[in-house]
C-alpha positions, 0 to 999 in steps of 0.5 A: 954268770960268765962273760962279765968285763970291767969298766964301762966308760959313763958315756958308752950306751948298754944294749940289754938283749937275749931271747924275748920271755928271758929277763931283758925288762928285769935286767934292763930297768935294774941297769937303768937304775944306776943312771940309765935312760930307759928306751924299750924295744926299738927293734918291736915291729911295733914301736913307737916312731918318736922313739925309733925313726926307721920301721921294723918289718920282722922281729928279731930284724937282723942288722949288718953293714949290708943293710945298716943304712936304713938303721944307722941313722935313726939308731944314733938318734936315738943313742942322742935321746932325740926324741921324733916328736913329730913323727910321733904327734903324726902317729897317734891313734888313741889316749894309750898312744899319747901316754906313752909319748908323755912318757918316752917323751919324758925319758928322752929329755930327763936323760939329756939334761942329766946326761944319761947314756941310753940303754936299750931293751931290746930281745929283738936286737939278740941276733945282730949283737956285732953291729950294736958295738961295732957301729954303735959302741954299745956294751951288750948284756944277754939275759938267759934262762933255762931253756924249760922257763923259757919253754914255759912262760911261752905256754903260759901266755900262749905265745906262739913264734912265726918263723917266716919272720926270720926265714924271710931274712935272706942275711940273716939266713945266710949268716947264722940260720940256714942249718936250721932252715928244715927245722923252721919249715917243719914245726908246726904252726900250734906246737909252741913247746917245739917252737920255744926250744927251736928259737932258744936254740938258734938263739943261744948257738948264735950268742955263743958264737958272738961270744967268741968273736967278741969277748965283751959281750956280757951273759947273765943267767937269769937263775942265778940273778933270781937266786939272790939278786941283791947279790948277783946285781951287785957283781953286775954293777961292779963288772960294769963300773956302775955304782951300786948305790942304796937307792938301786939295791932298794930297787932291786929289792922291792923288784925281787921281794918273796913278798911279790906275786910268784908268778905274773898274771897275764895281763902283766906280762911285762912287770919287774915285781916278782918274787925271783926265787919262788919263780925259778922252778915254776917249769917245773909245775907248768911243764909235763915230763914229756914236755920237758925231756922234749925241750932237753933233747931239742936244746941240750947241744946249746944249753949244756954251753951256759947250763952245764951245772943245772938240773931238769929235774 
């Protein structure tokens, strides 16, 4: 665990972000638990409008001053907890729709009467970490994992990553990918182990970069959360100025416990019961040795900055 700051001020929002399949919902709903409003994935391609107005053409949308004026406002409306309900009411399609407006709904008008800060979980947000806290004064928390896991919990749901989503980013190109661009055009469109560890690179070389130009950014490895969670979020907690009260470690227990499942159906991607460390090494399991030495050898450049300490085998 690196990169943590002191003292967060009980207003300033938290953006919760790292690499989709890297631990963003477990962190983000432990976090929400010391006094957070809970907004899930603003910059999903799919959200919800009453939670976030302004649409989402790619994932992992890149943000900057040159194209923030489409963003900038409906971001801080949803900093405020205002909720679009009408932009909402106009969308619905389906029960399941109108649950989740009862239900973010509901979280937007709790954090506003209590004053809560809104977090945000967001993986889509990882490449635009400067602007959430320069415009928007976030405090920014990235969740990392082994590049294997990641690999890993990719092939198990059979999770495949466009790249045209990024390619089609001309700023995003031009700022941070362009080296990566043949590599992008070249992996095939079946070969989610190559396409695992391509984007897990490009991801974390691009953090590491934010790290430099802004200290503050918070890295959270997701194995040493796991290892001993009670523990890890504790030192979380006290680097973030928030109160780690009973009722959150009880929270953190009952998220993490060895009697959770050790691993998550698929039809329950986005649980937080698990149990954290029978868990860690499920890559190793999952993964073949060709795999795993082809996941070393794409990643170990990127990966030896946050996991220098750490076997693959």
């Amino acid at each position: 665990m690196t990169g943590l700051v002191n003292f967060m001020s009980q207003s300033q929002p938290l953006l919760v972000t790292g690499a989709h399949r890297t631990g963003t919902t477990w962190v983000g709903k432990m976090l929400a638990a010391g006094g957070f409003a809970y907004v899930s994935e603003p910059l999903n391609v799919l959200h919800r409008p009453g939670v976030m107005g302004a649409p989402v053409g790619h994932w992992y949308q890149y943000i900057t001053r040159e194209n923030e004026a489409e963003f900038l406002p409906a971001f801080q409306k949803t900093l405020a907890l205002r909720y679009g309900l009408f932009a909402e009411i106009k969308s619905l399609r389906s029960r399941r729709d109108l649950l989740r407006m009862g239900r973010d709904l509901g979280i937007f008008l709790r954090g506003r009467v209590t004053r809560q800060p809104a977090l945000l979980k967001d993986p889509f947000a990882v490449f635009s970490l400067p602007w959430f806290v320069e415009r928007l004064d976030c405090r920014v928390v990235v969740t990392i994992r082994h590049p294997a896991g990641f690999a890993s919990s990719l092939k198990k749901l059979n999770w495949p990553f466009d790249f045209k989503d990024l390619l089609d980013q001309p700023l995003l190109m031009r700022d941070h990918l362009e080296p990566f661009r043949a590599d992008m055009e070249r992996v095939a469109a079946d070969n989610i182990i190559g396409q695992a560890a391509l984007l897990w690179r490009m991801v974390y070389r691009v953090v590491h970069a934010d790290m430099e130009r802004t200290p503050s950014i918070n890295i959270l490895r997701h194995e040493d959360l796991s290892l001993d969670p009670v523990a890890g979020y504790a030192r979380v907690f006290e680097s973030l100025g928030l109160a780690y009260t009973a009722k959150v470690q009880e929270t953190i227990r009952n998220s993490s416990s060895s009697e959770n499942p050790a691993e998550l159906s698929s039809r329950k991607t986005h649980s937080v019961k698990l149990d954290s460390r029978a868990n860690l090494e499920n890559w190793k399991k999952r993964l073949s040795p060709d795999e795993i030495a082809r996941v070393r050898a794409l990643t170990e450049d990127v990966a030896s900055l946050f996991y220098a300490d750490v076997k693959w085998d």
